[in-house]
N, C-alpha and C positions, 0 to 999 in steps of 0.2 A: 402560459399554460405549461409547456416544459420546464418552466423552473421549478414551479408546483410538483409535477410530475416526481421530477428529480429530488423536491425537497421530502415528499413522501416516501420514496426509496430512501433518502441514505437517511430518515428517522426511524422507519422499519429496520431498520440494518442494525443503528445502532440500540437501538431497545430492546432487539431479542436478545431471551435471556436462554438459548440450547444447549440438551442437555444428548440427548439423542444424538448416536451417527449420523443417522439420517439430516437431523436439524443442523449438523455444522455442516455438512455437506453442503445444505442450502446457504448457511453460514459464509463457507468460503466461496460459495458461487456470488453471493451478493457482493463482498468484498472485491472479488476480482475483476465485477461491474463499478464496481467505482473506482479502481484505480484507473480503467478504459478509459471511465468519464473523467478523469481527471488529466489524462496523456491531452486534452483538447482545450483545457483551459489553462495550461500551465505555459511559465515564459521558457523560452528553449535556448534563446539568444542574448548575450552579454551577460549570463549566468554565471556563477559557482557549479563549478564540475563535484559530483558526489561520487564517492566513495561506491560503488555497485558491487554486491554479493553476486556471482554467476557459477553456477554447478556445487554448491554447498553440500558437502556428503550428505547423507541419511541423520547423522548423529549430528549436528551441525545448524539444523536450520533454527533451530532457538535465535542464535545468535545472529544468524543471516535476516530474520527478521526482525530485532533488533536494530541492526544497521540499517535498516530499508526505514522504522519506524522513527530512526532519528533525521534519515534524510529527507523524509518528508515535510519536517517541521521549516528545512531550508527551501523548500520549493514557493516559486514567487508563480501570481496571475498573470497571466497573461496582456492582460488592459483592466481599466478597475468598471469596467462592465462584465464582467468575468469574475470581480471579486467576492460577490456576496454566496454565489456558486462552490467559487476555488474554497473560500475559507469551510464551510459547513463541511465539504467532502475532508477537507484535513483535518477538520475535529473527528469525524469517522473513523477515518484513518489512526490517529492518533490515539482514540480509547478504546480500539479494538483489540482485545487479548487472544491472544493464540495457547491454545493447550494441548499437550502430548506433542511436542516437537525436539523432543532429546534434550540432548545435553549442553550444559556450556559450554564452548568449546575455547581453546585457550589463543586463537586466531583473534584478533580485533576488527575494527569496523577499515580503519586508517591503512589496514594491508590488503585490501581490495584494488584494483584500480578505478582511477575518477571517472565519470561519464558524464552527459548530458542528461538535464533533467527528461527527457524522451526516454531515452536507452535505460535508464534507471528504475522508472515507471513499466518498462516493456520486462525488464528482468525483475522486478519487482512481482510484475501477473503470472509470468514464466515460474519464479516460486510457490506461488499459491496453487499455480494447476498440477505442481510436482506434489503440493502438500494434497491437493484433491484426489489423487493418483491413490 
């Protein structure tokens, strides 16, 4: 029943098409619910350390998201009971576009420092609630 639940959410998520304040608002509130739900199924131990954007100026967060949306694609399941979950949330993830977030900015993804997939995911929600702000 919660897989359902969950599998209903992140198809909601990814098929609105908002156009409204209001509706990206909702927009980023659902996104930032799935990257929660994803801090729980993701492997945290014998990982690849990523790259983490933390405090991204105003003009910036383009790119800050960028890097978060390529680290995502490195993040592994947790156990593969867990996989049919982890995968659908990173397809979300993955074709979710962000609009009105400045400029490119000439910083790379590689001049971040690495963290765990946790910490990454936690700075990861920490951008979207700056971008809800």
């Amino acid at each position: 029943m919660g897989r359902m639940i969950l599998f209903c959410m992140l198809f909601f998520c990814s098929s609105m098409a908002l156009s409204t304040a209001r509706h990206k608002l909702a927009k980023y509130k659902q996104l930032l619910k799935t990257i929660e739900q994803l801090e729980t199924t993701v492997k945290d131990k014998g990982v690849e350390l990523l790259h983490t954007p933390e405090n991204p100026v105003d003009g910036c967060l383009f790119t800050a998201v960028t890097c978060f949306q390529k680290g995502v694609l490195k993040l592994q399941p947790k156990n593969s009971q867990e996989n049919s979950t982890f995968t659908q949330t990173i397809e979300v993830l993955k074709r979710f576009t962000f609009n009105n977030l400045g400029k490119h900015c000439e910083s790379s993804c590689e001049s971040y420092k690495k963290k765990n997939p946790k910490e990454f995911l936690k700075s990861f929600a920490q951008l979207i609630q700056q971008v809800i702000r």
